[in-house]
C-alpha positions in Angstrom: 12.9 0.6 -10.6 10.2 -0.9 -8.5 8.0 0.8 -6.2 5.9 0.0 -3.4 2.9 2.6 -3.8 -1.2 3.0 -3.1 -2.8 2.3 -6.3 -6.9 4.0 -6.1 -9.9 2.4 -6.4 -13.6 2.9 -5.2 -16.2 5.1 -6.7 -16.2 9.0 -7.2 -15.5 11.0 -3.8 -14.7 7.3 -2.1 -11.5 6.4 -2.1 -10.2 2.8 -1.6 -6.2 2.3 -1.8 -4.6 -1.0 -2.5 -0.8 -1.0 -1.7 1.0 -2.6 -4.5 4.3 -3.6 -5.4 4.7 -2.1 -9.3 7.3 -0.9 -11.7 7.7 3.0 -11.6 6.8 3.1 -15.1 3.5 1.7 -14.9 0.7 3.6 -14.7 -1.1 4.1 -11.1 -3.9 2.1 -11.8 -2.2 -0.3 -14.4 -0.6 -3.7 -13.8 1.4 -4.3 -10.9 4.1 -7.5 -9.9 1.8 -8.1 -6.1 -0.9 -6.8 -4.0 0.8 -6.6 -0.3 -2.3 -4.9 0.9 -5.0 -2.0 1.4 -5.8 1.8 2.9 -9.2 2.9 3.5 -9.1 6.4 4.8 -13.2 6.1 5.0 -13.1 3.6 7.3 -15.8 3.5 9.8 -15.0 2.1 13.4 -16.4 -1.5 12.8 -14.1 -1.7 9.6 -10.4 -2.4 8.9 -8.7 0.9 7.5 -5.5 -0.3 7.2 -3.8 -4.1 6.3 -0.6 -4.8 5.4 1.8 -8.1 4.3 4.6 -6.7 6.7 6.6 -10.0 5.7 6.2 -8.9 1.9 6.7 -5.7 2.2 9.9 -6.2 3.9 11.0 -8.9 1.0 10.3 -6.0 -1.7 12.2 -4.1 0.5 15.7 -5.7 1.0 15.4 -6.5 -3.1 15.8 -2.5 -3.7 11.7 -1.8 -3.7 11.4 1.9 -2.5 8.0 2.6 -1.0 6.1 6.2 -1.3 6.1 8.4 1.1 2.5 7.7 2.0 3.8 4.2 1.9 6.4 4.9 4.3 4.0 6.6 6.7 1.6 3.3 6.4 4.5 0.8 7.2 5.3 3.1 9.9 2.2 3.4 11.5 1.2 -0.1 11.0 4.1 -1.6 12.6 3.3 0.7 15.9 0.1 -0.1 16.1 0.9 -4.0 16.2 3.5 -3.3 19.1 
């Protein structure tokens, strides 16, 4: 099954989130099929927190891609904020 989850990155107690497109199987921070995005919950007011490929997302989607719910929460929010 492929899922459409935040993969981590950064260093220690500075998280960095890149949302990827990756087969359930796979290991968090192992290979993925596409990189649709990114999170950064440290994000100071001068940088981006959140970016996301709303077209690509939405084509993982209708192909049976399930996205986390943190995921889920992201595309939600995301899609407010560009109304």
């Amino acid at each position: 099954m492929v899922i459409i989850r935040l993969a981590r990155g950064g260093a220690k107690k500075k998280p960095f989130y890149s949302i990827v497109v990756a087969d359930q199987r796979r290991a968090s921070r192992g290979r993925f099929i596409e990189k649709i995005g990114f999170f950064n919950p440290r994000a100071v007011e001068h940088e981006e927190r959140l970016k996301i490929d709303r077209e690509r997302a939405d084509f993982w989607m209708n192909r049976g891609a399930m996205p986390s719910e943190r995921v889920k929460h992201l595309l939600k929010v995301s899609r407010a904020s560009a109304l």
